[in-house]
Structures are given as structure tokens and as C-alpha cells.
C-alpha positions as CSV (number, residue, x, y, z in Angstrom):
1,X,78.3,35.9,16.5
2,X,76.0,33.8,14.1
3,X,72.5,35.1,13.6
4,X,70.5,31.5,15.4
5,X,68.1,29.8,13.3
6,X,65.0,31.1,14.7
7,X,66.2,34.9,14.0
8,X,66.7,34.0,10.4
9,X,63.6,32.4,9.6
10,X,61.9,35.6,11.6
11,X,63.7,38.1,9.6
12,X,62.4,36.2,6.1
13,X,59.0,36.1,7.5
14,X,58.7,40.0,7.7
15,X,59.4,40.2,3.9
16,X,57.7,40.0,0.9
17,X,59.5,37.4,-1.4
18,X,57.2,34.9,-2.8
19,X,56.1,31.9,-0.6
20,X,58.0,29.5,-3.0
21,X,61.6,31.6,-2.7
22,X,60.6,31.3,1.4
23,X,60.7,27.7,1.6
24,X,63.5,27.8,-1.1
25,X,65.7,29.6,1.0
26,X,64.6,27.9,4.5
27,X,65.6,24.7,3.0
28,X,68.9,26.3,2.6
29,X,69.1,28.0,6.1
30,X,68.4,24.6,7.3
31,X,70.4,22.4,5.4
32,X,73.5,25.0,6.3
33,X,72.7,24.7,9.9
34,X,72.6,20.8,9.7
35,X,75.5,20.2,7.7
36,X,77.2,23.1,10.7
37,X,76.8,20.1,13.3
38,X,79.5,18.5,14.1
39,X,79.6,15.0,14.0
40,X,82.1,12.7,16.0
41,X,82.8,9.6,14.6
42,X,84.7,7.4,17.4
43,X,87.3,4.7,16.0
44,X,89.1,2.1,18.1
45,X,92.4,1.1,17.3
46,X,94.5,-1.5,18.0
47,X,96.9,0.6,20.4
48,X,96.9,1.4,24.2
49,X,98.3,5.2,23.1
50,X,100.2,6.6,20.5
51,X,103.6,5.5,20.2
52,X,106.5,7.3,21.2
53,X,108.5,9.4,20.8
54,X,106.8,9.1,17.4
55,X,103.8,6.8,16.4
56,X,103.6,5.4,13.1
57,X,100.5,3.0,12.5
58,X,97.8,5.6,14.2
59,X,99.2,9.0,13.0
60,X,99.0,7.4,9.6
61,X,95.3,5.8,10.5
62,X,94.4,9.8,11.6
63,X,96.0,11.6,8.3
64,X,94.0,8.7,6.1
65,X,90.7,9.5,7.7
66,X,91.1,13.4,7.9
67,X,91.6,13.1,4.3
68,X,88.8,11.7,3.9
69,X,86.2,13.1,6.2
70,X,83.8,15.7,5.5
71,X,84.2,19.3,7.2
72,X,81.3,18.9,9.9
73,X,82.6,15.3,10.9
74,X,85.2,15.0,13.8
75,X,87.2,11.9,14.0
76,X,88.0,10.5,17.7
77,X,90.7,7.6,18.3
78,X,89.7,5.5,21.0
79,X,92.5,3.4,22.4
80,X,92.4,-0.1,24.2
81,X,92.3,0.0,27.4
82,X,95.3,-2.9,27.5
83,X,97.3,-4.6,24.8
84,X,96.8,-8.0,23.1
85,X,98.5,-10.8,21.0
86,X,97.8,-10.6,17.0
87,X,95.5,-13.5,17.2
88,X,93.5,-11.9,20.2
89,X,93.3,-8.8,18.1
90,X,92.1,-10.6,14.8
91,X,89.3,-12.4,17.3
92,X,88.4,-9.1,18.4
93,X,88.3,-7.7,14.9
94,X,85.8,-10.5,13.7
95,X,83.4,-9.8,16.4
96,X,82.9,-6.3,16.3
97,X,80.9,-4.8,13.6
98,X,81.6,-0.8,15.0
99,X,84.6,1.2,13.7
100,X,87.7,-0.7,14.7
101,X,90.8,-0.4,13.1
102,X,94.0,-2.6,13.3
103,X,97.3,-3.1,11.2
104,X,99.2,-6.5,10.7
105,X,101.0,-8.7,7.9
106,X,98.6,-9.7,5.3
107,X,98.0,-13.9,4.3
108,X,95.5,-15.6,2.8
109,X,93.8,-16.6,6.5
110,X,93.9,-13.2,7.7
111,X,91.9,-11.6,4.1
112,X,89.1,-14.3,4.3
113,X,89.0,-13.7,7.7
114,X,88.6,-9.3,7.7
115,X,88.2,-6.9,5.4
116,X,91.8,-5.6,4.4
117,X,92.5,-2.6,2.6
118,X,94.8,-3.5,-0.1
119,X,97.5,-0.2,0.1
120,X,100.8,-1.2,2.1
121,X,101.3,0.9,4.9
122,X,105.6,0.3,4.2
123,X,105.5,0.6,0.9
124,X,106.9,-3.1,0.7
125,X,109.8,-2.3,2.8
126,X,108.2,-5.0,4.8
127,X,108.9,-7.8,2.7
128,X,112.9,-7.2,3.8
129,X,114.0,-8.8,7.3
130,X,117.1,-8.2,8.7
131,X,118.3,-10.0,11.2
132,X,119.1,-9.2,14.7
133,X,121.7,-11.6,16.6
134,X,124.1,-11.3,19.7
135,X,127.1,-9.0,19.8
136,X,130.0,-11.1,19.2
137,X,128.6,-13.4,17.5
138,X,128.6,-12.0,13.7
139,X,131.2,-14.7,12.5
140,X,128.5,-17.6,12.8
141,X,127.0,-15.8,10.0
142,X,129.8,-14.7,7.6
143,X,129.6,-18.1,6.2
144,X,125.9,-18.0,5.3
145,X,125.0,-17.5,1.6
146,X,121.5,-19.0,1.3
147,X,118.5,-20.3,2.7
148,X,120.3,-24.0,3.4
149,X,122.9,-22.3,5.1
150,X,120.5,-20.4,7.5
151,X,118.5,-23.3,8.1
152,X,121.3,-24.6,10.1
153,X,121.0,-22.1,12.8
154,X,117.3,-21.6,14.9
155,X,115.3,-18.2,14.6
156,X,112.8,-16.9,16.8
157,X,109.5,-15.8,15.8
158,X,105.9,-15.0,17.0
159,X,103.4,-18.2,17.0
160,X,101.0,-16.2,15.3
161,X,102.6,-14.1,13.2
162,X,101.9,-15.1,9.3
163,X,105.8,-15.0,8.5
164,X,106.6,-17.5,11.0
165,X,104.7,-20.1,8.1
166,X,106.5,-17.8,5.4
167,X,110.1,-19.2,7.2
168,X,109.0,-22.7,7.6
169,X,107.7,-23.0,4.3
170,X,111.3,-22.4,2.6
171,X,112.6,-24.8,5.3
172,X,114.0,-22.4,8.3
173,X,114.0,-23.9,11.7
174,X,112.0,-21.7,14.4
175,X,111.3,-21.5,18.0
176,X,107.8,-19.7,18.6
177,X,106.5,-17.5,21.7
178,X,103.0,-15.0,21.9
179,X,104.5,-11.9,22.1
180,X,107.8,-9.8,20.8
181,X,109.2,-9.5,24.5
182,X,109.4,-12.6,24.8
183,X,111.7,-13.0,22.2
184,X,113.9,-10.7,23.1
185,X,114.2,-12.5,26.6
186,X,114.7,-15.4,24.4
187,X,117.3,-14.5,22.4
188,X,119.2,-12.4,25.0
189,X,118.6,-16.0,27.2
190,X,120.3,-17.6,24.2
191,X,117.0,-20.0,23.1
192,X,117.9,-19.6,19.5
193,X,120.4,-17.7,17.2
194,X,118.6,-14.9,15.4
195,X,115.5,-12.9,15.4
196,X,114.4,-11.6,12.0
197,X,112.8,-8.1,12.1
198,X,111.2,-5.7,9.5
199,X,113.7,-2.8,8.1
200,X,111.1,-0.6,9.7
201,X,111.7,-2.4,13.4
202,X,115.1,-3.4,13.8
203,X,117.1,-0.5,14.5
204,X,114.1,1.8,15.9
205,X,113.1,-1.4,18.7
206,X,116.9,-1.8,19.4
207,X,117.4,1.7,20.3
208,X,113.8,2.3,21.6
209,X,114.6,-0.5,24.1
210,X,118.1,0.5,24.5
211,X,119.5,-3.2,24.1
212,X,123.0,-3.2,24.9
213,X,123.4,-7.3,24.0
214,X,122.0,-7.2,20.6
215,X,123.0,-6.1,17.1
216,X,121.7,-6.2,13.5
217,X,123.8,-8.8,11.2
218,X,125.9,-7.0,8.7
219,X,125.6,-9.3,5.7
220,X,121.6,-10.6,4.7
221,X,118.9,-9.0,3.4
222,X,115.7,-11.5,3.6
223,X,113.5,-11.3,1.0
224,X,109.6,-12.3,0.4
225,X,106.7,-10.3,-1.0
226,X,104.3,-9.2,1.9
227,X,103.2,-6.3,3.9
228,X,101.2,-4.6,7.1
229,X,97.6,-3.3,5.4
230,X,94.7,-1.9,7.9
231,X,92.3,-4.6,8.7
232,X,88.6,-3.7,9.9
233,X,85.6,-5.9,10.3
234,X,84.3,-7.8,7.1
235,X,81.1,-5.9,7.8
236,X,82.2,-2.6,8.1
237,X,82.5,-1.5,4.3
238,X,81.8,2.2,5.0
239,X,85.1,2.6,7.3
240,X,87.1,0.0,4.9
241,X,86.2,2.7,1.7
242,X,86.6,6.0,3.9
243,X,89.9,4.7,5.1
244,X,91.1,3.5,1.1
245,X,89.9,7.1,0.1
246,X,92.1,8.6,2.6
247,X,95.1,6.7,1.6
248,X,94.8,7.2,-1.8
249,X,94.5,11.2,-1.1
250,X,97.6,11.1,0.6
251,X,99.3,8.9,-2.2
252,X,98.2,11.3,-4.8
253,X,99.0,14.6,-2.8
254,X,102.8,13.0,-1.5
255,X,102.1,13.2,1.9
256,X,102.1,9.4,2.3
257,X,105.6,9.5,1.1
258,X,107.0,12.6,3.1
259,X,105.6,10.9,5.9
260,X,106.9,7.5,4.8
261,X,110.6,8.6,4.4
262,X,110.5,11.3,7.2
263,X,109.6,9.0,9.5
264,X,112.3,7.3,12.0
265,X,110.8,3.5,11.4
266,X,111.8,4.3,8.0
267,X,114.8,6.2,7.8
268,X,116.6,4.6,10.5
269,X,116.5,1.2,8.4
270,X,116.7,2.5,5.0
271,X,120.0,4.0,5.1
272,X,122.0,0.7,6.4
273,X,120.7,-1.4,3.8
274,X,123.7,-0.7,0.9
275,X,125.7,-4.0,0.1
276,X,123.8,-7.0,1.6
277,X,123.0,-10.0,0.0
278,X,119.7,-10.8,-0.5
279,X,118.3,-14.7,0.1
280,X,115.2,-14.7,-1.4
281,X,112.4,-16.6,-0.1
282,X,108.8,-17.8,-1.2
283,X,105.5,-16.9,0.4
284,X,103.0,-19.2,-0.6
285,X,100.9,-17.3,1.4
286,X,100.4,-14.3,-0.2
287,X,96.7,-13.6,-1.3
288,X,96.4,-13.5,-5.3
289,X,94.3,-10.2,-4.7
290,X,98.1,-8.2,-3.6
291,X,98.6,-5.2,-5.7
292,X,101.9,-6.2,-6.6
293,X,101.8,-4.8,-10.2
294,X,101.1,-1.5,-9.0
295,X,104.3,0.7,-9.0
296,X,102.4,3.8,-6.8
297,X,102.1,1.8,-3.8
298,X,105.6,-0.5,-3.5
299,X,109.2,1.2,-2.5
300,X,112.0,0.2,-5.2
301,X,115.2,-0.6,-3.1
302,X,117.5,-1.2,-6.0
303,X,118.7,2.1,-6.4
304,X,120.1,1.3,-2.3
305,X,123.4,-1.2,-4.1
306,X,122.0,-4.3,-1.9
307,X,123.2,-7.4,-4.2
């Protein structure tokens, strides 16, 4: 058991070292017992718990700031007591200055609105949609070879959700609700034709919700540059920098990518995405600040044989 401060400073007082090697060595004693303390650092998180069977955005939020927190710091997740739509979240975000963290697609609104940091939390696998349709219904979209072509069916997508202006921008016709479960009542209901998802969604949601009515479409790969960053308050520099630190530690030391791959978001999508046609889009949207000349942070899907 560890001799307590008092004892120490006792045991120098009853020798005969010179008074300046004394307070020399007490500033030591006490600088060691300070730095002993443990310090909790509560963060907030846009999550009611963590995900199962396997959570992606906070596991990856907790590696990044235990690789860059100092030993006598402690780092406690605090989750919302209910959930909310992304522009309830990004409300909540702007008025609170403490340490609250959430994730979502980057666009120009979104970066003048918070502080981002600028490292993709897919790797860019989020700039590729698949999308998911009714079973039976694949041959409606065997004939589709470009953006025209798609534009003559109706998508779903989230009113707030910065890809729904992505999609209208290239002249893709959408119906809108809040929240993701809606849309999939929708488009089980039969409100509209297809619901484009992230590589990283599409077949974990499908068998996380054990749909039995939907399928992914076998043929397109949609493509526009984007991706899901952290977000925290435009304020809160010292939690924006600890959390850039800690992603950049887990870049350099691979963990970010054994993670990445490993993970079921991930490697459920990446391996059925050989042979599909890609219909490129633009995203006028996309902040001029996006790393996107920076090989460490983006995934390179050519090596997969889409066309």
C-alpha cells in the first residue's frame, strides 16, 4: 500500500538534506500525487446506448479519446436519455458549449454551423449508395444505366439529411420523411421505388431489422464525394483537437483500419460490391476544406472490379 502524503513529507523532515533539495523533492511528492488523481472527463454522445450487437460510431469515439487522454484522466460516455432527428441533434450541438459529441454527413451548412473534425470515420466508403428496393421488383432497374434513367423512378430519403440536396441537385426525384423508420414503412407501403443507403448500412440495417420485403439492387453503385466526420460545438476546440489527436493515433498505429475492415458495417458491404456500375453524381455541397487529396484517410475501391 502507498506510503500517503503526510508520511512522506514526515519521513524527509527527520533528515538532514539541504532545505533547497527538501522543497525540491516535495514539489516532486506533490506533483506525483496530483498528477495520481484521476480525473473524469464526461462526454455526451449522440446515442441512447451503444449499438448492438456491435456499435460503430461510439466505440470508435472511445478508442479516439483513449488515445489521446492522459494516464490520470478517465473518459465517461454519457448517453441521451432519448433519440432525436439530425436537425434536432445539430440544434442541440450549437447550443451546448460542454463536451458533446455527434457524427453525421458533412456539407457546407453543417461546417459553418459546428466544428467538424476533418478525418472520415468510413474511410469514404460513404460516398457509395446502394440501393435498397422491393423483392421482385429488380427488373425495373435492369434497364437503368444513368442518372436520367433513375430519375424516372422516386427515391426516399431523410428531409434533413445533406444527401437528399446531393440527389436533387443532379436531378433525382425524392419523397422526404424525419426519420429512417419511416422510410422503411414507406417503401415497404410502396410510397416510392428505392431507398439509397450507405455500403456501411444497407445490408447490416436489412438484417439488423430482419426485413423480409426488402433487397439491395444488384446492378448500381452511386457515387459522390462525401463522408460522416465527428461534429462538436464551434466553441469547444479543446475536445475538437483531443478527438483529431486520437484519430490520428489510431491511423498511424493501424488500429483505425483493423477496426474499419473488421467491423460488420464494413465488411458486410464491402464484399458484394464486385461488378456494379457506377453512376456518378455531383455534390455541390461539399466544403472546399475536405481532405480529399489525402491518400491516409480515403478507402480505394478499385481494386473491388466495380466498373
Amino acid at each position: 500500500m502507498p506510503m500517503p502524503l503526510f508520511d512522506h513529507w514526515s519521513s524527509l523532515l527527520r533528515t538532514r538534506l539541504p532545505l533547497w533539495c527538501l522543497a525540491l523533492t516535495a514539489m516532486q511528492l506533490w506533483a506525483a500525487h496530483v498528477s495520481a488523481e484521476q480525473i473524469r472527463i464526461p462526454v455526451k454522445v449522440q446515442a441512447t446506448a451503444f449499438e448492438q450487437p456491435s456499435d460503430y460510431f461510439t466505440t470508435l469515439l472511445v478508442m479516439a479519446l483513449e488515445a489521446s487522454k492522459a494516464d490520470n484522466e478517465e473518459i465517461d460516455i454519457i448517453f441521451s436519455p432519448r433519440d432525436y432527428s439530425q436537425a434536432r441533434w445539430i440544434n442541440m450541438l450549437q447550443n451546448d458549449k460542454n463536451n458533446f459529441v455527434i457524427w453525421t454527413m458533412t456539407d457546407k451548412e453543417r461546417e459553418q454551423q459546428l466544428r467538424p473534425i476533418r478525418i472520415p470515420l468510413f474511410k469514404g466508403l460513404f460516398s457509395y449508395r446502394v440501393l435498397l428496393i422491393r423483392k421482385q421488383e429488380q427488373a425495373r432497374f435492369d434497364h437503368v444505366k444513368d442518372v436520367g434513367d433513375l430519375a424516372k423512378l422516386l427515391g426516399g430519403q431523410g428531409t434533413h439529411w445533406p444527401d437528399t440536396l446531393i440527389l436533387q441537385a443532379n436531378g433525382l426525384r425524392l419523397t422526404t420523411a424525419e426519420t429512417t423508420e419511416s422510410l422503411y414503412r414507406m417503401i415497404n407501403a410502396k410510397r416510392f421505388d428505392y431507398f439509397p443507403r450507405g455500403i456501411s448500412e444497407a445490408w447490416f440495417e436489412l438484417l439488423q431489422r430482419q426485413e423480409t420485403n426488402l433487397v439491395v439492387e444488384e446492378n448500381l453503385l452511386l457515387y459522390y464525394p462525401t463522408d460522416i466526420y465527428f461534429f462538436v460545438n464551434k466553441n469547444n476546440e479543446a475536445l475538437a483537437q483531443r478527438i483529431e489527436k486520437g484519430m490520428e493515433a489510431l491511423i498511424d498505429n493501424g488500429k483505425f483500419d483493423q477496426f474499419f475492415y473488421n467491423h460488420p458495417r464494413v465488411s458486410s458491404g464491402l464484399e458484394r460490391l464486385k461488378n456494379r456500375r457506377i453512376v456518378e453524381l455531383k455534390n455541390p455541397y461539399l466544403p472546399a476544406e475536405t481532405p480529399v487529396n489525402n491518400p491516409r484517410y480515403w478507402i480505394d475501391l478499385s481494386a473491388l472490379g466495380t466498373d
